[in-house]
Every structure is written in C-alpha cells, then in structure tokens.
N, C-alpha and C positions, 0 to 999 in steps of 0.2 A: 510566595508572598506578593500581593498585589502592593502597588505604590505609593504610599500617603501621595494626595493632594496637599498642596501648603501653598501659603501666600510670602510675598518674598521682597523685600526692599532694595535688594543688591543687585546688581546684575553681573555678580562675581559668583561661578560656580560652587552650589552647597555643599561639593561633597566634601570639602575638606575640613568646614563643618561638623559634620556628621560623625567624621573618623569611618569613613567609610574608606578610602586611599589612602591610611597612613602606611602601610605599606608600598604603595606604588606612587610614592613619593615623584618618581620620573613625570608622570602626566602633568604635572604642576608647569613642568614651561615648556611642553608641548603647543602647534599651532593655535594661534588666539580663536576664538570663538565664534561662529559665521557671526554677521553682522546684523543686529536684529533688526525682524521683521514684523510690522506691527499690525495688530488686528485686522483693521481695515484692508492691507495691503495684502493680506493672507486671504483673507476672506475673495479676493479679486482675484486670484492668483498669479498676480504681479512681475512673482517670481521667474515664470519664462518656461516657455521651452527647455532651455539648458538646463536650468536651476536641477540640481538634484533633491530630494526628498531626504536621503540619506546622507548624512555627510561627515564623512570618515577623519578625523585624526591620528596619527600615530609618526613615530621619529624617525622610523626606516620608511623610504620612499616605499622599497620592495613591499612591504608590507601594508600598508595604507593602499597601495593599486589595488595590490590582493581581496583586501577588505573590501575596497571600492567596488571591483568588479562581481563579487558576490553580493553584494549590498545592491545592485544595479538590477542583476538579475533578481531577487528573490522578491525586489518590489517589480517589478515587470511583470513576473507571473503572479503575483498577487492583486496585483489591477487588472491583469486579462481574468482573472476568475472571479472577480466581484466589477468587469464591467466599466471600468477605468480607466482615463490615460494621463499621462504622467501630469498633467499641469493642475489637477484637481485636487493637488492635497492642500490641507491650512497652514500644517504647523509643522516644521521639521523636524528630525529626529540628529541628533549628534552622536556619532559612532566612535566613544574612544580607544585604543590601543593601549596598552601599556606591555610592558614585560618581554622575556623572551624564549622562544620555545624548550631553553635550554634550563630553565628557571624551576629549582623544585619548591612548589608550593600546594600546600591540601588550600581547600575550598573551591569554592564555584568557581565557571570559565569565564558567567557573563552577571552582570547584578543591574537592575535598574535601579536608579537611586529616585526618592519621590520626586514626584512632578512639581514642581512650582509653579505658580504664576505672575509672571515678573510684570515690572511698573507699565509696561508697553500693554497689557492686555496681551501677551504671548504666553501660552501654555508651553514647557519647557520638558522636551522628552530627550532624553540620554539614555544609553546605552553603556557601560563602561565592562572592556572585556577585558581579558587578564589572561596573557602567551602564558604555557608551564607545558612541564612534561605531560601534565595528564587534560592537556586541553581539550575542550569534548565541543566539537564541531554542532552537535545535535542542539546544544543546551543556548548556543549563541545562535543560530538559526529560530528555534523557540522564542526565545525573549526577542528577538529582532520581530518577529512574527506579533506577540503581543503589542509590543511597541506600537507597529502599524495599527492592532485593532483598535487602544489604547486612541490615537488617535484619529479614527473614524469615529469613536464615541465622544470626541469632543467638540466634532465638527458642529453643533447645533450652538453651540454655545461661540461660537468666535465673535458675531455680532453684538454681543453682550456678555462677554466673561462671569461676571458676577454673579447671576443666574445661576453658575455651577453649586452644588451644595457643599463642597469640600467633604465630602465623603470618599472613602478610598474606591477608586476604581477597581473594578472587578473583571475578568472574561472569563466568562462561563470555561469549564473544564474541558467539555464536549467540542466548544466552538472550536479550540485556542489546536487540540490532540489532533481533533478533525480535519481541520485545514492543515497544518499540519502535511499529515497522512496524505490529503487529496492532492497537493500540488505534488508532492513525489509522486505519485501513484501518476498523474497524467502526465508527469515528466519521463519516466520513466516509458511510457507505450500504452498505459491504462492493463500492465498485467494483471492478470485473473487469478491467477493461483491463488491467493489468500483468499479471496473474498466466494471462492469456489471454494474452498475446502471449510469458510464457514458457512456456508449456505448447507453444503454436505455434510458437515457434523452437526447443524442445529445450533452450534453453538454461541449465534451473535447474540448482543443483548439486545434487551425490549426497548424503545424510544424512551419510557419512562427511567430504565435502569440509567441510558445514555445519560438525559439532563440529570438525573440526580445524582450522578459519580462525583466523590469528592474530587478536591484539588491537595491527593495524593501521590506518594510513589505509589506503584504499580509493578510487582514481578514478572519479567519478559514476554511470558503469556499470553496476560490476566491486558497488558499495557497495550499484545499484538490485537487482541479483538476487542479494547477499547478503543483504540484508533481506527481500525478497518469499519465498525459498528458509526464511527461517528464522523467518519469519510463519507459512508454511505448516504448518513442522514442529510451532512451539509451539503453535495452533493444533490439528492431528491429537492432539499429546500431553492436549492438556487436552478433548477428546470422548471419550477412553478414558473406559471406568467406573472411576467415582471420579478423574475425571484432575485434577480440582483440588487435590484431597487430594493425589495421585501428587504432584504438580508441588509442592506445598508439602514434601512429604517428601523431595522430589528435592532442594530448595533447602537445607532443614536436616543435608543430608549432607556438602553440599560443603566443608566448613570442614576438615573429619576428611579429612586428608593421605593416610591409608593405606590408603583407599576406592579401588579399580580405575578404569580411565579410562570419559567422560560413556557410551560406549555401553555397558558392563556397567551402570552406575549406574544407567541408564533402565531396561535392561531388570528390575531390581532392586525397583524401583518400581513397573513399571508390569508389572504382570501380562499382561496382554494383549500384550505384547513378547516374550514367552519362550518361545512356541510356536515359534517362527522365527529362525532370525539375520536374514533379509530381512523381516520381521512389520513393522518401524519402515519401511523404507524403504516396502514395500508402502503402508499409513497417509498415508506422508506423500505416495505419489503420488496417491492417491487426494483427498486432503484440497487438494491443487494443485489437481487438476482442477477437484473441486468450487468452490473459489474464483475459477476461471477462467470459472465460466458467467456470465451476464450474470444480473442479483440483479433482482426485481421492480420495485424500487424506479428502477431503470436506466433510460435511453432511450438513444439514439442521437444521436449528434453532426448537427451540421448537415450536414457533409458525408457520411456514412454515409449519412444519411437521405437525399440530393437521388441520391446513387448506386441506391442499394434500388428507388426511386422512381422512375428509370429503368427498372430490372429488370421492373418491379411493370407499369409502362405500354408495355412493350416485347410484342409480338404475332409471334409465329412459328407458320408452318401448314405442315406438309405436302404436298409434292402428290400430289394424288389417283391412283387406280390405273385403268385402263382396266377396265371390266366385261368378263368372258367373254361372250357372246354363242352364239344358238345356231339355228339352222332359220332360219325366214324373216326373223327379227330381224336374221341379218346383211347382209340389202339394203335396211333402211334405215337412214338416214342416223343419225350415230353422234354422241352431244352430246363434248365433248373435256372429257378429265378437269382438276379444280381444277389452277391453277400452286401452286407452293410459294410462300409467302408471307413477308416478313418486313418489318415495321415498326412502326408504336407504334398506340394505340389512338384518336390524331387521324385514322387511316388510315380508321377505320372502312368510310368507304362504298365503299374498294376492297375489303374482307374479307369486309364483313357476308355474300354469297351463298357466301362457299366450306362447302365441308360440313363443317370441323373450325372454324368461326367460334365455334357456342353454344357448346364446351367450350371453347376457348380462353376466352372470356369470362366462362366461369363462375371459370375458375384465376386468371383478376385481378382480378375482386372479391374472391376469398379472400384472396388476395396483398396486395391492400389494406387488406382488416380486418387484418391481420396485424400487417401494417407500423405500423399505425396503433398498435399498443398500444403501441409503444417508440419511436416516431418523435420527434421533434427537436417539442417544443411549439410553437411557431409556424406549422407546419407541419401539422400533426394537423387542424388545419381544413378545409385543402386537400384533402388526402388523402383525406378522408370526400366531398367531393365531388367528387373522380377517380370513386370507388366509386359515389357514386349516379349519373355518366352511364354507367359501364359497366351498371350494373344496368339503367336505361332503356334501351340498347341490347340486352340481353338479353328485353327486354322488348316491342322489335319498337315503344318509341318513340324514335326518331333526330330529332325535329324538333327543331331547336335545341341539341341535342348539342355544331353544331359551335362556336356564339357561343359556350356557356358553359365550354368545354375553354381557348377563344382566352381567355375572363380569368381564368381559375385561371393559365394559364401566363405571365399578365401580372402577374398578384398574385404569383406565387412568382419572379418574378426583382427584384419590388421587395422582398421581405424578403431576398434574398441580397444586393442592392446594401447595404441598411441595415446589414445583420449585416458585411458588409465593412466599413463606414465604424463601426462602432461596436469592430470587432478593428483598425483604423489610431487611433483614437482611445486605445482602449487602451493600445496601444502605445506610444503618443506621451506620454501623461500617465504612462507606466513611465519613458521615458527621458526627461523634460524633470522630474517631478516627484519621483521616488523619496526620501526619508529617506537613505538612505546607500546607498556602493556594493554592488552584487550581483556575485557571485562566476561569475556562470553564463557568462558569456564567458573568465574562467579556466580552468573544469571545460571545457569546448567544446573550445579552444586545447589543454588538455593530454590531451584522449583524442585529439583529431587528432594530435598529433604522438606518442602512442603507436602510433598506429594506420599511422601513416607508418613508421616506425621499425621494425615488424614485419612490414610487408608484405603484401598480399591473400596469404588464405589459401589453400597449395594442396589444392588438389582431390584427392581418391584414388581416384573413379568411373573405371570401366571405360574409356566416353568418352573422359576429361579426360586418362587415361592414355596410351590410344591416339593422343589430339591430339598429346601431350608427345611420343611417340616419334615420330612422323611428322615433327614440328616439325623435332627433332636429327636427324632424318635426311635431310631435304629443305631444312636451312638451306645458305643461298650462304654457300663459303667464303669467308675472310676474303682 
C-alpha cells in the first residue's frame, strides 16, 4: 500500500493517531525527533557532511548501531547507483524501532505510515519497524528502499511544497523489485547464474509485461524472474547517456497524475528510447544477456567443474583412412589404418601411436588451462596437474604418467567425499540450529501444488501434434 499524503498541524508524531502503534506502545518515549529542518535549509543541504539521511531510533543502544549501520550502507549503494553522494538529499527519513526479537507477534516487519507535511514545509517520511520472531529482513530493506524513492519524488517540490497535489504517492512495481534485485545482484560480484538460466529458458518477461505487473504478492518463481526481468531493465535504463540523471528525472515526474503511462514517460526521459518503439525492449535484451555471461570474478560450482573435467579428460580419435596406393606398392604387404578411438586420457598408452593422438592432446591441455581459470578452487590444483601429464605426454615422456594420474584421481574423490560431508553438515546445523522458521518449504509446497493444478504444459510442435492425433485416433475404445 502506497502512503497517503496528508497535511498536518502538529509537529507531534501521527501515528498514534492513527492506531497505527497501539500495540507498540514502547516507541512513544523513545529518542525525541531529529530537530526540524526546513524547506529552504533542505533544499541547500545544510545538513552537512555528517548529517545522516537515515536516522535511526530505538531503546537498545545494540540495536539502533545495528539499524544504523545497515541504514548507512544500503543508502550508500543507493546513491552510487543513481549517481549521488550523501549531502544531496531534501528530506530525511526517521527509522523507528520498537519490539524485540523474542516478541510473538503476526503482521508485517516494517509499515510506512502516510507522509505528512508539517508547518515547516518539511515532507515527513518514517519508517516504523517492528522486532518478533518472524522478522523478515527483506520486507524492511524494501520499504527502506521505497522510502528513499518516495523521497527522490519529492525533491521537485521542496521549493514550493504546496504544488504537491496530495495524491498518494506511488513507485512503480518494476522500479521498487528491480532495484531491489540490482543492488544485491552487484553486491554480491554481479553473479550470472540467474539471469543465465533466464536468457537460456526464454523465460524473462517482455518490457511491457515488466511496467504492467501489478503491486502484488508473487509465488517464489513467478517473484525470481520478476526481479531478475526488472534488474535487467533498471539496469539498461541507467547505462543510457545521462541515465542517472534520466532516471532521477523519471522519478521526480511520477507524482504529476496527468503525465502519460511509464513507457511514454521513459521514453520522455530518456532520449536514446525515442528512435524506436522497440529501442527500450532492444536495450533491455541486450542488457539481459550481457548480465547473463559469467563475470570475471566468477568460477564454477563443484559440480560444474568435476563435469567440465570430465570433458577436458575425455580422448576421442577418428579412424584413420586407408592410403591410395599405386604400381608395385600394391604387392606389398599393407599396414591397417588407425581404429577409432574413445576414452580418457588414463588411456593413454592405448592412443599414444594413433595418428590423431598429438592434436588430440594438444586440445586438452588447452581445455585444461581453460578450465582452470573459473574452476571450483579446491580443484584448481588438480587441474594444473591433469595439464602438466598431458603436456609430458605430448612431450614423448609417459614414465610415470600412469602413478601420478592414479593420485590426482585419489585426491579428487577425497575432496568431493569432504565437500559432501561439509554440504550434510550444513544442512543439518540449518535444520537442528536455525533462529526461527524458514518459509522455503511453504514457497516449495505452494508452487508444487500450482504446478499440479495447471498441468504439464502442452506442447504445440509439429511432433507433439502429430503424437496427439495418432494417440485420438488409435486409442482402444472404451
């Protein structure tokens, strides 16, 4: 739910009011209120250096750091990816606390209560979050997230407050998931895997599906490639020239009701959109894929890697062609051409004489150096000496090739034994140890039984067609 706008004569917090806190009765003589700041002085930003943007209340010291230092960082990477440094904002945000982790309570973690606009010309953004057992870390990083867009969209207005139309403020579904999604995504190393495995199933959504997604829940799924889908797009929008500018100007439109829907508005914005009606989708296919390739900083899972590795030491030959022959060469005796060959490169001393052995052996040293730059670290050792017996064989020395193959392949099933018993361990200290319950066998449970409920999906290939008809027409009657 987006946040009423309201105008406000008090400069005593509304939510009590509201009956928004009659429960969390404690925040009521919690730290007094920063000390306002008024239009003009926001507008200058006055504020400093120091001044935080976010600023945290709560009764435990421990806790209020905690908050604090998260609240520090999560606006820090949100000013480096819309191009910002900390002294640029208007209007602060107040981050309350109450409760504690021990506290059993249903409902939400975090609530924004509407915005006000107090006597000062100060637009008034809070945050009010709520400790319990089932705190969900996601949902107060979210609404902290709108908050900040919340108040990028009202940055046009500080010079003139009145100007705003008191119409509830809105961010788009796409922006709020999207960003979101992108700051972990390049928090984390800009891993690929997701946004690879939607480029490889097809499965993202179109630009138009993106803007038009309600401001719904979403089953675990349906929610993974509505965020990856609108990572990508915010993402392409902000590598436009000027696209942080674009995107901040994009933000300070949204309030103004009588502004045409989000895809004129982009294109509006963003110059490089208006050659094309398809120019946004093109961008953002492009900006997919690119996200989809595997990032330097990347390697290869354990099991990737023992697959690859396989590949890498796998040995296939051709077999050779009988020579033409001619005059007196064909009465004698004729050598028989190479067999075709296939197996690994422990094989060696059945290959080494065939005539396609050097090249073979040169494409798996390569294959190895390869492997080895993204390979699973633990593994990365081995690897280099796969490579240096093949090289010795290439090298016309086999002595002892075959002892040293025999314990590389002894060393590498005792690091997969280990990595086995270190992912059962894991496991077991998730399910014997955890803090409180995990939802992800709910999310499991209920895409299965969407999934049941909808049925394998049919087919429309030529094939699948053809089976179908042959089927109805050769079923035993009943």
């Amino acid at each position: 739910m987006s946040p009423l706008f309201a105008k406000s004569d008090s400069h005593r917090p509304f939510l009590a009011a509201l009956g928004l806190f009659s429960m969390w009765a404690t925040v009521a003589g919690l730290a007094q209120e920063p000390a306002p700041v008024t239009a003009e002085s926001a507008v200058t930003a006055t504020a400093g250096k120091k001044a935080r943007q976010i600023r945290v209340t709560a009764e435990d010291p421990t806790t209020r750091t905690a908050f604090a230092n998260f609240a520090d960082g999560l606006r820090a990477e949100f000013g480096a990816l819309f191009g910002e440094n900390d002294e640029v904002w208007v209007y602060p945000v107040d981050l309350r606390v109450s409760g504690a982790p021990k506290d059993v309570v249903e409902g939400r973690t975090a609530v924004i209560p509407p915005i006000e606009l107090l006597p000062d010309g100060r637009f008034q953004l809070q945050l009010a979050v709520r400790l319990h057992n089932r705190y969900d870390g996601g949902e107060v990083r979210r609404e902290l997230l709108r908050l900040l867009l919340y108040e990028m969209m009202l940055r046009p207005y500080a010079s003139d407050p009145a100007r705003f139309s008191g119409e509830a403020l809105a961010v788009p579904p796409w922006l709020l998931r999207g960003l979101d999604e992108l700051l972990r995504h390049r928090a984390s190393g800009r891993p690929s895997d997701l946004y690879a495995g939607l480029v490889k199933s097809r499965n993202a959504l179109s630009v138009s599906q993106i803007l038009d997604q309600a401001d719904v829940t979403l089953d675990p799924v349906t929610d993974a490639v509505f965020a990856a889908s609108s990572a990508a797009l915010l993402s392409a929008l902000l590598d436009q020239d000027g696209g942080q500018q674009s995107i901040r100007s994009f933000l300070g439109s949204l309030p103004d009701r009588t502004k045409p829907d989000q895809g004129v508005l982009l294109r509006e914005h963003f110059p490089g959109l208006r050659g094309s009606p398809a120019a946004l989708e093109k961008w953002w296919s492009l900006e997919l894929a690119t996200m989809g390739q595997l990032q330097a900083v990347e390697f290869y899972s354990l099991k990737e890697t023992e697959e690859l590795l396989d590949q890498a030491l796998s040995i296939v030959l051709p077999a050779g062609k009988a020579k033409p022959v001619d005059g007196i060469r064909r009465f004698l005796p004729q050598g028989k051409p190479d067999e075709a060959f296939t197996g690994r490169l422990h094989d060696y001393e059945q290959f080494l004489e065939h005539h396609a052995a050097r090249a073979a052996l040169e494409s798996r040293v390569l294959e190895l150096k390869t492997l080895n730059l993204r390979a699973f670290p633990l593994l990365r050792s081995l690897i280099l000496r796969y490579e240096l017996a093949a090289s010795r064989l290439l090298a016309g020395k086999a002595r002892g090739v075959a002892a040293d193959l025999k314990q590389i392949d002894e060393e590498r099933v005792a690091i997969r034994s280990t990595m086995e018993r270190v992912d059962d361990y894991l496991n077991f200290y998730e399910a014997t140890q955890a803090e409180g319950r995990s939802e992800a066998y709910d999310h499991y449970r209920q895409i299965r039984e969407k999934l049941e409920r909808q049925g394998r999906p049919e087919r429309k290939d030529r094939i699948s067609t053809y089976l179908d008809a042959l089927e109805a027409e050769f079923a035993p009657v009943p």
